[in-house]
C-alpha positions as CSV (number, residue, x, y, z in Angstrom):
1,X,84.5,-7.9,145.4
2,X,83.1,-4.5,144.6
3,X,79.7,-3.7,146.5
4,X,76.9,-2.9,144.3
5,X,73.2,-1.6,145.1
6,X,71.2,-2.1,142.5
7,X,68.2,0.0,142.1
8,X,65.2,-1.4,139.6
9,X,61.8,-1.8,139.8
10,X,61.2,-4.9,137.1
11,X,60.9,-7.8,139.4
12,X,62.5,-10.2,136.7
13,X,65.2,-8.0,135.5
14,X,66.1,-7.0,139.7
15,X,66.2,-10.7,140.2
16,X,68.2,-11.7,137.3
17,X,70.7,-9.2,137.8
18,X,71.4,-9.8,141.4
19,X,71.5,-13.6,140.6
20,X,74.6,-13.0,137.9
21,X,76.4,-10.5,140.5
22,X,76.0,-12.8,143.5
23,X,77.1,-15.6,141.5
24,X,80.0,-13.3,140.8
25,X,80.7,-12.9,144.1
26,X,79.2,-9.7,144.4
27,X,77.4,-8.4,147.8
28,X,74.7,-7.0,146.3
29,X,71.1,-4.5,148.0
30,X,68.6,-4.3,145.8
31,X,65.8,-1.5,145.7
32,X,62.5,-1.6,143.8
33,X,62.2,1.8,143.6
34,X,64.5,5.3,143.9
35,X,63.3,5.9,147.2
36,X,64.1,2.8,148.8
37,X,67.3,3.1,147.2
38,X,68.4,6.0,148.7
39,X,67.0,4.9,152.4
40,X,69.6,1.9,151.4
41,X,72.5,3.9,150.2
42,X,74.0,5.3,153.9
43,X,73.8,2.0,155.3
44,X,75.2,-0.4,152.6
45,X,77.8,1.6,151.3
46,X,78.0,0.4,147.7
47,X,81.0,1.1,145.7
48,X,79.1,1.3,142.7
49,X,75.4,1.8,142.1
50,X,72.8,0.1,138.9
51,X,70.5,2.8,138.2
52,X,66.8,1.9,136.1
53,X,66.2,5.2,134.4
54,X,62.7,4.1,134.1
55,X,61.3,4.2,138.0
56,X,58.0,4.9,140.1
57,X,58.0,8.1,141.6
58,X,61.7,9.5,142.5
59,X,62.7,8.4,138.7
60,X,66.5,7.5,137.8
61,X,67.3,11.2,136.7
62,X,66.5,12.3,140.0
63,X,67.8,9.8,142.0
64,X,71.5,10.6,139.9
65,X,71.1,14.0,140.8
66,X,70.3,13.8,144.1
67,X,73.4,10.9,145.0
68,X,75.6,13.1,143.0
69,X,74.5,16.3,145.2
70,X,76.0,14.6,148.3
71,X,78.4,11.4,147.1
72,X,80.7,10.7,144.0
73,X,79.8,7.1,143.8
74,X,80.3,5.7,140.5
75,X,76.7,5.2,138.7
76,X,76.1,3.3,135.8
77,X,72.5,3.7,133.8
78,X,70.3,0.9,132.9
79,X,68.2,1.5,130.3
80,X,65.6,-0.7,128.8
81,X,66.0,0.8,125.2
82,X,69.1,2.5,123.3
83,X,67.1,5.5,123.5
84,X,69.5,8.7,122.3
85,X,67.7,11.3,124.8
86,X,67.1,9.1,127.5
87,X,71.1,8.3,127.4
88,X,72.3,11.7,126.6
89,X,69.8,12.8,130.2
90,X,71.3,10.3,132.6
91,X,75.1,11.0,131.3
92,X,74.5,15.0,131.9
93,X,72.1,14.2,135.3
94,X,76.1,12.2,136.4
95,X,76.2,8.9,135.7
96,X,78.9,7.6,134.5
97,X,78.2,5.0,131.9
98,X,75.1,3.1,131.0
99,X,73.8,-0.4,130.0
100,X,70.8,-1.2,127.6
101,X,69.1,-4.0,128.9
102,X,68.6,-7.2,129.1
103,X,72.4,-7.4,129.6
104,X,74.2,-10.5,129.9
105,X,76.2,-11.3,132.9
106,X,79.5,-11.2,131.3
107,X,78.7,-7.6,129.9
108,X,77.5,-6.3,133.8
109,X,80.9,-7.4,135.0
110,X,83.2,-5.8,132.4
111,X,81.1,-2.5,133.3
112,X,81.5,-2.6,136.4
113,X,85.1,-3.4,136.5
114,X,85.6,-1.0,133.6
115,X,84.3,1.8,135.9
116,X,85.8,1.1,138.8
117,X,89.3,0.9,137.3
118,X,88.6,4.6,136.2
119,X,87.7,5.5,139.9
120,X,90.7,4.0,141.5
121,X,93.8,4.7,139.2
122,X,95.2,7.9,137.7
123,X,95.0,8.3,134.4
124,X,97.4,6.3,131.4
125,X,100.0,8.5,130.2
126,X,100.3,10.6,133.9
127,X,104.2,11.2,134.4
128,X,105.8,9.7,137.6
129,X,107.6,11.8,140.0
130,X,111.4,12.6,139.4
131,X,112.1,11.9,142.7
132,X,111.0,9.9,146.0
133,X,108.6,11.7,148.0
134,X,105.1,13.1,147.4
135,X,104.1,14.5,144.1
136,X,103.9,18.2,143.4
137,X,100.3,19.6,143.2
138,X,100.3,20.8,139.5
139,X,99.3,24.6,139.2
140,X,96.9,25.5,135.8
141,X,96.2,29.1,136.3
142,X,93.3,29.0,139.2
143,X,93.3,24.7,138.6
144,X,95.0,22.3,140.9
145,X,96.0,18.8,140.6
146,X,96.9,16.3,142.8
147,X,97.5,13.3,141.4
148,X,98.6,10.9,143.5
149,X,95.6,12.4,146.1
150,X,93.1,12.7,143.2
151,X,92.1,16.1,144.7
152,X,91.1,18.8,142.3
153,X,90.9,22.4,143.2
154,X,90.1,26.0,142.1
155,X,90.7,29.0,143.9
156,X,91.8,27.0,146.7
157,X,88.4,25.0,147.2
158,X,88.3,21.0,146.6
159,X,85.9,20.3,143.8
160,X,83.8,17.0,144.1
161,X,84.1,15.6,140.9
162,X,82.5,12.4,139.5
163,X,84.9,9.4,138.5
164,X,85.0,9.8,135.1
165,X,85.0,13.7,135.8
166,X,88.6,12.8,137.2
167,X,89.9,10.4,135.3
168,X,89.5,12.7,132.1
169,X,90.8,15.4,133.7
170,X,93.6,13.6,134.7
171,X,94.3,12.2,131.4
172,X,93.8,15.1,129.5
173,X,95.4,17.5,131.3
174,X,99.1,15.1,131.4
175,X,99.6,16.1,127.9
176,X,98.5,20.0,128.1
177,X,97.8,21.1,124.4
178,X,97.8,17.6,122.9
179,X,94.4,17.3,120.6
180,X,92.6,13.7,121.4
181,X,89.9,12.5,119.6
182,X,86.6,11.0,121.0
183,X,86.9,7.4,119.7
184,X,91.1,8.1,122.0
185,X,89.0,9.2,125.3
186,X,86.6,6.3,125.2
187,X,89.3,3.8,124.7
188,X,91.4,5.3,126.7
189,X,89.4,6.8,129.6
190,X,86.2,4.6,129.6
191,X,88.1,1.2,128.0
192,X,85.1,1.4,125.5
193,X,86.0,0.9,121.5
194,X,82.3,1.0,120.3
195,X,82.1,4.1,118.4
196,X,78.6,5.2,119.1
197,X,79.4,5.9,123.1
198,X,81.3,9.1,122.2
199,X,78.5,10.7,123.7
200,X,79.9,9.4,126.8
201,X,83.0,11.8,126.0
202,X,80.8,14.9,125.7
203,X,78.3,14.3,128.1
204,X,81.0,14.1,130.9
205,X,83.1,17.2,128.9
206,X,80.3,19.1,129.5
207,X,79.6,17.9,133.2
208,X,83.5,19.3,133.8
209,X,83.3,22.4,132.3
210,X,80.8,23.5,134.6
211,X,82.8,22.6,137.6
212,X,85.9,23.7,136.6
213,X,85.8,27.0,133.9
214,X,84.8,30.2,134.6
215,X,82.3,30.6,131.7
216,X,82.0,26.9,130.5
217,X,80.5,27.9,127.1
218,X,84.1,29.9,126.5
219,X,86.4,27.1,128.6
220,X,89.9,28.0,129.2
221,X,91.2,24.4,130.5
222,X,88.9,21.6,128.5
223,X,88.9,23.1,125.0
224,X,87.2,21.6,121.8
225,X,89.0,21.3,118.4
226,X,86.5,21.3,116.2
227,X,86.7,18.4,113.4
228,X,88.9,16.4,115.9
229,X,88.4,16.3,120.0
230,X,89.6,17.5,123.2
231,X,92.4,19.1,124.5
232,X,93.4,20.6,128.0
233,X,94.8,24.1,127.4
234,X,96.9,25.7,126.2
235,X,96.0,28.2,128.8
């Protein structure tokens, strides 16, 4: 079962949560605050991390940054409220989904699962190899793919991109020039179908653009359609 450091400073919340996991049969650290979290983080190795936005000192913005500045460990949010800005923050700071507490235990683990299923497995739709042997790196102008590695590159550098950073890459660029709406990418990419998370979609857009485009405001490789989505290309 998937390893998961939890990082929370309500008392109750912290214990509830870790009870639900464990009874899951999840391994799970828990911090009390974003400091002690990342003291935690080298020496449990999670495979997913529970962020509280709403921490003492280091808070859960900063924390996301600074465990996105060194690993790509999939993050999910908890917030205490549905709060627009407070979501729309921790989606562009990296995380890659978020919860609203009090969450039930049911809802943690289709989360996490959810999330980790977008870290481990190339996106739906991504076109098997003709032939045995290794995949071919695709080529997009300066933009490489390798799928079956999930390595990214431009200009011959790797690019350390989130999970959901490389699962919509992945699934967009398999159909270059095909047009998908938002409510297509959360269902199809996150395996959400609540209509209000598109800001998932954008947030992370946005997050890729900067890695990947020259000038992300003009993007070459993730475009917008206005009035209907996303597309990859045409370059």
């Amino acid at each position: 079962m998937p390893r998961v450091l939890l990082i929370e400073d309500d008392a109750a919340v912290r214990d509830g949560v870790t009870l639900a996991l464990r009874r899951r049969g999840h391994e799970v650290a828990a911090a009390a605050s974003g400091e002690a979290g990342l003291d935690v983080l080298p020496g449990f190795r999670p495979d997913i991390v529970l962020l509280d936005l709403m921490l003492p000192g280091k808070d859960g913005f900063e924390v996301c940054r600074l465990i996105r500045a060194e690993r790509q460990l999939p993050i999910i949010m908890l917030t205490a409220r549905g709060d627009d800005l407070d979501v729309v923050l921790g989606l562009e700071a990296g995380a890659d989904d978020y919860i609203v507490k009090p969450a039930r235990g049911e809802v943690l683990e289709a989360r996490i699962r959810a999330v980790l299923r977008r870290t481990a497995l190339p996106a739906e739709g991504t076109p098997a190899a003709a032939e045995p042997g290794p995949a071919p790196v695709e080529t997009y102008g300066e933009l490489a793919i390798d799928r079956a590695g999930l390595v990214v590159g431009k200009g011959g550098q790797d690019l350390a991109l989130a999970p959901s950073e490389m699962k919509l890459l992945l699934f967009l660029s398999a159909t270059p020039g095909q047009v998908f709406s938002r409510q297509q990418l959360l269902e199809q990419v996150w395996e959400h179908s609540y209509h209000g998370d598109a800001r998932l979609v954008d947030a992370c857009v946005m997050r890729l653009r900067t890695k990947i485009e020259d000038t992300p405001r003009s993007p070459r490789y993730v475009q917008t359609v206005r009035g209907f989505g996303y597309r990859f290309g045409p370059l």
